[in-house]
N, C-alpha and C positions, 0 to 999 in steps of 0.2 A: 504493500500500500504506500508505504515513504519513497519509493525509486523512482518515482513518473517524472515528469509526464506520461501519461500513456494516452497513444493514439491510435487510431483504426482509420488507417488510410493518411487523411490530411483533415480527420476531424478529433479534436480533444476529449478523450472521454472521463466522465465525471465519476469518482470514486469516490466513495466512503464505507464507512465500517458498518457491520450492521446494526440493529437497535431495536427493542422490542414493538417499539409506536410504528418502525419506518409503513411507510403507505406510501407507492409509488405513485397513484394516482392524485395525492394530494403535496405531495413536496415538491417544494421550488427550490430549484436551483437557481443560486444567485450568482454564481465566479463560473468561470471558464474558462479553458485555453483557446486560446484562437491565434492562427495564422494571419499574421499582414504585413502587407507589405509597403516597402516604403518605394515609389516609383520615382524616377526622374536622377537617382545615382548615378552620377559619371563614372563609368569603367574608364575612358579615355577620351580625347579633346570631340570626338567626334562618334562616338558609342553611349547611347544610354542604356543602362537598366532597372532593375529592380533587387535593394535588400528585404529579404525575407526572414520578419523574427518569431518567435512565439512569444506570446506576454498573455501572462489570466487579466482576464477583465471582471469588473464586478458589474452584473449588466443589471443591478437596482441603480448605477448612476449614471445609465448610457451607453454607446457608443461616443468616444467624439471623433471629429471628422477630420482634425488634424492634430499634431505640436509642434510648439514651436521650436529649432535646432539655433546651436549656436555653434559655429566655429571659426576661428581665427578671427575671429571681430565681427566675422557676417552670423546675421540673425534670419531665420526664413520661415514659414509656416510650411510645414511637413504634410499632405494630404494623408490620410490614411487607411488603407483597401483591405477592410476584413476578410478572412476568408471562411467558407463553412458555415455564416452564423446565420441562424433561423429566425425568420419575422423580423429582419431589419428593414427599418421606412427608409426607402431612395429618396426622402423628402429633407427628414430631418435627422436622420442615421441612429433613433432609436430602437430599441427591440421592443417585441412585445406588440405592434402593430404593424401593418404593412402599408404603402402610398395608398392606397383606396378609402383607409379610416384614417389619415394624419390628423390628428389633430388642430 
């Protein structure tokens, strides 16, 4: 149980220990792993790409849609392209609804 991440495929899977109460049908999962990527990395003066990290999210406060990076003195807004995660709004990058009920 302490070794993980553990993944199935390129999707994070959610582990805990068991408990007398558990109920799969009523527990929420709040943290997660999730794949994203950070796009627009310069490999070379005239190549782009993309770095790929895993980070848990705690999805009771979101997705957000960028952050902000700093190096050598330059400052930039970083986009940020989840991967895997279920019922995120293309609107406003929360889970839990999809563009049709955005709020």
């Amino acid at each position: 149980m302490n070794e993980g991440p553990w993944f199935w495929g390129n999707v994070g899977l959610f582990m805990t220990s068991w408990f007398l109460e558990f109920d799969p049908n009523t527990m929420v999962v709040s943290k997660m792993l999730v794949w994203v990527k950070l796009y627009n990395e310069r490999l070379s003066k005239d190549i782009y790409t993309f770095a790929r990290i895993c980070v848990e999210v705690d999805l009771s406060q979101g997705l957000l849609g960028h952050i902000f990076l700093l190096h050598n003195e330059k400052q930039w807004a970083q986009p940020l392209d989840y991967e895997n995660t279920a019922f995120r709004c293309r609107i406003c990058r929360q889970t839990g609804h999809l563009q049709s009920a955005c709020p």
